[in-house]
ZAMARGU-4260 file (C-alpha; in steps of 0.2 Angstrom, whole numbers, plus 5000, padded with zeros to 4 digits):
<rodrens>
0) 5481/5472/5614 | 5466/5468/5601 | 5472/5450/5602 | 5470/5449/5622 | 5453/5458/5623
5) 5447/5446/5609 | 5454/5431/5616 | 5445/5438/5633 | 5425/5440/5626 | 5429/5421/5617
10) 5432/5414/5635 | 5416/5425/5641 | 5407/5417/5628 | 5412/5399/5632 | 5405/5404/5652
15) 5390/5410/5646 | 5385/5396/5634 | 5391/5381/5646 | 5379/5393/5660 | 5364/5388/5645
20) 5367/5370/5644 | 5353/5360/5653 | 5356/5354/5670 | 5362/5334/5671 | 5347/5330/5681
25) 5336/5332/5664 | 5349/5325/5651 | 5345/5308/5646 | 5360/5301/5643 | 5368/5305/5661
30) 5379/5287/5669 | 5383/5284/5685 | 5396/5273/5689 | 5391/5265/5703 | 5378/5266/5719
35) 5390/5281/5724 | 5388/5292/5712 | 5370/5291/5711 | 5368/5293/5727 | 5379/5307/5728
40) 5368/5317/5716 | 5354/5315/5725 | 5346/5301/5715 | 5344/5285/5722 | 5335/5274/5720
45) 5335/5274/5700 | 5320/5266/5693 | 5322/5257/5674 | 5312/5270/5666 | 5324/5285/5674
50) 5339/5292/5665 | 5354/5287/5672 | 5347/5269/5677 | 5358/5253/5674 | 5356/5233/5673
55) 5373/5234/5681 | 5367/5246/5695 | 5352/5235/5698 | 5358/5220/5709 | 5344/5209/5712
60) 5334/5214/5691 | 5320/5221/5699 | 5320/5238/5688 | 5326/5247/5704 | 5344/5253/5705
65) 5354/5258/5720 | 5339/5256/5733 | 5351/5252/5746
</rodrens>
């Protein structure tokens, strides 16, 4: 019984500090996969200095990604 109810407050523990990480939108290192994705998250267009931006997103090089 000590066993489950500690194996219960480690799992409440692993919710609680995955509730405190920071939001995707402000972590620098978020990647899209493609146009979709960003899209999808609200995002688009992606400019060069915005986390998340790609060369590989950006079609035409303008420093705009997904504008379309």
């Amino acid at each position: 019984a000590d066993e489950q109810a500690r194996k219960q407050q480690e799992d409440q523990q692993k919710v609680q500090q995955a509730q405190t990480q920071p939001a995707a939108g402000n972590n620098s290192n978020v990647t899209y996969k493609n146009c979709t994705e960003v899209k999808n998250a609200g995002k688009a267009p992606l400019y060069r200095d915005q986390p998340g931006y790609s060369s590989k997103l950006d079609r035409d090089g303008d420093g705009v990604a997904c504008e379309k």
